[in-house]
C-alpha positions as CSV (number, residue, x, y, z in Angstrom):
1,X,0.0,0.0,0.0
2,X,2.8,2.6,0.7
3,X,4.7,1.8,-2.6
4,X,1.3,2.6,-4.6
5,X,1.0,6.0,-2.2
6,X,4.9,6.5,-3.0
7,X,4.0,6.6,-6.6
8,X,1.1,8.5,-6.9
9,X,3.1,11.0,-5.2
10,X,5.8,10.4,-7.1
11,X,3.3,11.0,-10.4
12,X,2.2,14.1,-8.9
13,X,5.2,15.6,-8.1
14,X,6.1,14.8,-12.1
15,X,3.0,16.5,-13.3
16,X,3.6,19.8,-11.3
17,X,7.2,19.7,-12.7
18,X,5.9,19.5,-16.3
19,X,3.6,22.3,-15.2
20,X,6.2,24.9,-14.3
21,X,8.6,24.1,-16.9
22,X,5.7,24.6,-19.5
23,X,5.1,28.2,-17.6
24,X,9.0,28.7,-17.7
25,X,9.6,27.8,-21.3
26,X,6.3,30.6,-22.3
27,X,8.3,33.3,-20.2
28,X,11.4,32.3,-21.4
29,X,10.1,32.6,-24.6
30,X,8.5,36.2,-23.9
31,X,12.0,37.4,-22.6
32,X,14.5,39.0,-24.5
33,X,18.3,39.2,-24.0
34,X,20.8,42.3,-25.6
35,X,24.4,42.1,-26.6
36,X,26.4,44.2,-28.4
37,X,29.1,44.0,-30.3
38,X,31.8,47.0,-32.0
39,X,31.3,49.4,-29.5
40,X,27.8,49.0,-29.6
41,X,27.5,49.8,-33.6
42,X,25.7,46.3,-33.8
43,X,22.6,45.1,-31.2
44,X,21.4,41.8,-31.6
45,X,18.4,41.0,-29.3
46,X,17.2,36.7,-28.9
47,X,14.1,35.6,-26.8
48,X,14.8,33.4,-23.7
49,X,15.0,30.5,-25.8
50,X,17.9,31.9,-27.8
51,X,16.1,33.2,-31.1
52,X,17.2,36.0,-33.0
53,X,14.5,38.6,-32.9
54,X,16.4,41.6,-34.2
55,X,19.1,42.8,-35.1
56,X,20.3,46.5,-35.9
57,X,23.1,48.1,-37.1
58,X,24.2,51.4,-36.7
59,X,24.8,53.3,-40.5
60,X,28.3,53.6,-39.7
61,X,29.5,50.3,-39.7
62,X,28.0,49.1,-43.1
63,X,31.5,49.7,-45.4
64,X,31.1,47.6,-48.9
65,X,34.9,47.4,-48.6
66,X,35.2,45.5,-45.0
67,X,32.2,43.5,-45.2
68,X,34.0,41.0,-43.1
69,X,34.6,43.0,-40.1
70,X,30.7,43.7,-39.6
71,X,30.2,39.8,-40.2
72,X,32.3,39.6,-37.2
73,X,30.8,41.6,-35.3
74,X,27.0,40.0,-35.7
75,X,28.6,36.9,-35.2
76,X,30.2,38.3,-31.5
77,X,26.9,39.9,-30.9
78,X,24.6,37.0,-31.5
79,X,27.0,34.2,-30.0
80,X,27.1,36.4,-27.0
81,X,23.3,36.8,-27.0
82,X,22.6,33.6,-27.2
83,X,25.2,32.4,-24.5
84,X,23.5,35.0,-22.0
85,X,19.9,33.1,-22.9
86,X,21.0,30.0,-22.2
87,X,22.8,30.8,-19.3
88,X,19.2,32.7,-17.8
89,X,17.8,29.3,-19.0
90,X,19.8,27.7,-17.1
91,X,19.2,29.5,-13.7
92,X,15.6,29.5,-14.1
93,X,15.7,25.3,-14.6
94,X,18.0,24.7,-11.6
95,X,15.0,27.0,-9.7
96,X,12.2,25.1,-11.0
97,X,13.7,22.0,-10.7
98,X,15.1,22.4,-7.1
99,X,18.4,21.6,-8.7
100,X,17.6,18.4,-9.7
101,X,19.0,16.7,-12.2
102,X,16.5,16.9,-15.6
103,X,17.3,13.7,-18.7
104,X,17.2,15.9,-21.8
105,X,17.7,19.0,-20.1
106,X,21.1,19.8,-22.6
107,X,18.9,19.1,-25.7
108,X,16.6,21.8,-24.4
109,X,19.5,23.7,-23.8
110,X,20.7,23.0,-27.3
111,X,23.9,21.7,-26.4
C-alpha cells in the first residue's frame, strides 16, 4: 500500500514539474536578451529561448569594402546573446527544478 501511495506522489510531483517548466519555457520565450558587439554599432536581441528577434546596425559600420569585419561583429553579438539566454535558461531550470538533475535538459538547452 505505501509503494502505490509512493508513486502517486511520485506521479504528482512529475506532473507539477511539467507544469512549471511549460510556464517557464512561455516566459522564457517572452523574454528578451541584448548584446552588443563593435562598440555598440551592432545590437542583436534573442528571446529566452535563444532566437534572434532583431538585429540592428548602426549606419556607420555598413562599409562595402570591410564586409567581413561587420560579419564579425554579428557573429560576437549573437553568439554572445545567445550564450547570456542559455545561461538565464539555465538558472531559471536549476530553480524550477530544485536543482535536480532533468534527462534531456542539454537538448533543451541546445547543447
Amino acid at each position: 500500500m505505501d509503494s502505490m501511495k509512493n508513486l502517486q506522489q511520485l506521479f504528482q510531483m512529475g506532473q507539477q514539474m511539467q507544469s512549471r517548466m511549460n510556464d517557464l519555457q512561455k516566459r522564457l520565450a517572452s523574454e528578451t536578451v541584448t548584446s552588443r558587439s563593435g562598440g555598440g554599432m551592432v545590437e542583436v536581441t534573442v528571446d529566452g529561448t535563444g532566437e534572434v528577434k532583431r538585429v540592428k546596425l548602426d549606419p556607420s559600420v555598413v562599409d562595402p569594402g570591410d564586409v567581413e569585419m561587420l560579419e564579425d561583429l554579428v557573429l560576437a553579438a549573437v553568439t554572445e546573446a545567445q550564450r547570456r539566454a542559455k545561461e538565464k535558461l539555465e538558472e531559471e531550470m536549476r530553480e524550477a527544478t530544485g536543482g535536480l538533475p532533468m534527462p534531456g535538459l542539454s537538448q533543451l538547452l541546445g547543447g
